[in-house]
N, C-alpha and C positions, 0 to 999 in steps of 0.2 A: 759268207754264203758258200755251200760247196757246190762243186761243180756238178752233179747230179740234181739239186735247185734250182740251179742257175738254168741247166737245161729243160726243167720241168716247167721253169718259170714261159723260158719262150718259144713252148709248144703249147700253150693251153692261153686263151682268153678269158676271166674270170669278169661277170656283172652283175651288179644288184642292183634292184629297181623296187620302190615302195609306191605300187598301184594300189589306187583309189576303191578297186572293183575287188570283192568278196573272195575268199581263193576256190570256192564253189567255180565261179565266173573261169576263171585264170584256167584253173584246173581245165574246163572243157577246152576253154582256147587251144591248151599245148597237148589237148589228146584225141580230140576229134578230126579227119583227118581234112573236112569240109572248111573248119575255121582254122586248123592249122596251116591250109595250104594259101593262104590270108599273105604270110610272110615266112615260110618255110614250106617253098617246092616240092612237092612230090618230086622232082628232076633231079633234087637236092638229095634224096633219099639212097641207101644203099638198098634198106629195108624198109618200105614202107609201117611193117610193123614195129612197132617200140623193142628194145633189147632187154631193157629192165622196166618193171612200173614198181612202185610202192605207192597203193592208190591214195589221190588226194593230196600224195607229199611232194611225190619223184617219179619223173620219167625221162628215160634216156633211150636218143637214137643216135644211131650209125649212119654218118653223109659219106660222099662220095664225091671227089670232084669230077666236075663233066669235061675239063680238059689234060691232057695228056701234065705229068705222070699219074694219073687219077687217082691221088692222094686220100685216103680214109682216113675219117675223124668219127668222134662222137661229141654228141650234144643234151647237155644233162641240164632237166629244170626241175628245179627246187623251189616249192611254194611253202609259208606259212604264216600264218594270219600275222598283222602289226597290228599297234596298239590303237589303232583308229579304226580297225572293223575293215580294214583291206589286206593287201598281200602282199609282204615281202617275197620279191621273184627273185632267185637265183640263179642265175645263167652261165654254166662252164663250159667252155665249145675246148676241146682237146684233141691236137693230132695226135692219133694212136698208130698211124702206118708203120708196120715193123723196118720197111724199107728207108724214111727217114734215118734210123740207127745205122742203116747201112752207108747212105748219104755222106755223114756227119762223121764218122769215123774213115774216112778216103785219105789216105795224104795226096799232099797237094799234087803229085805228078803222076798222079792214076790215070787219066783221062777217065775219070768216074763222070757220072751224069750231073754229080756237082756241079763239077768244074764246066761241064758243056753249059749249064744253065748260067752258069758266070759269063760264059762269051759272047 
């Protein structure tokens, strides 16, 4: 595995879930902002509105953490029908803060913010 993997691997959470419910169903869940805010915070949002949509398949937003280094990410859901008449959901949450790369590339006797988050 190379080290650009490796690091892709642990900045991004990757899940699939095979609900019962139609992806008609799913689909409003992760795009309406009423039943989205169900179990993803408007607080949670950078952008209340979606970044990308491909209707019906894919929709991605931009979160934002609400405390200090208020770190950016996005969160991309991928629906599409399974073989029982429900919906394979895809769920990839991925930090994208270009500052993490700053982070991660500090040697160790910077006094970078790394290292203070270590102490």
């Amino acid at each position: 595995m190379s080290e650009a993997q490796m690091r892709e691997q642990q900045s991004s959470i990757e899940l699939e879930f095979d609900l019962g419910d139609p992806p008609q169903k799913v689909w409003r869940a992760v795009t309406i902002p009423e039943l989205r805010e169900r179990w993803l915070p408007k607080e949670a949002l950078a952008d209340p509105d979606a970044i990308s949509v491909t209707p019906g398949e894919q929709v991605r937003y931009k979160l934002r953490d609400d405390t200090p280094p208020f770190l950016e990410s996005t969160v991309t859901f991928t629906l599409r029908p399974n073989a029982d008449g429900g919906t394979c959901l895809r769920v990839v949450h991925e930090l994208t803060d270009a500052r993490l790369d700053e982070m991660t590339r500090a040697p160790a006797n910077s006094n970078s913010p790394l290292l203070m988050f270590a102490a």
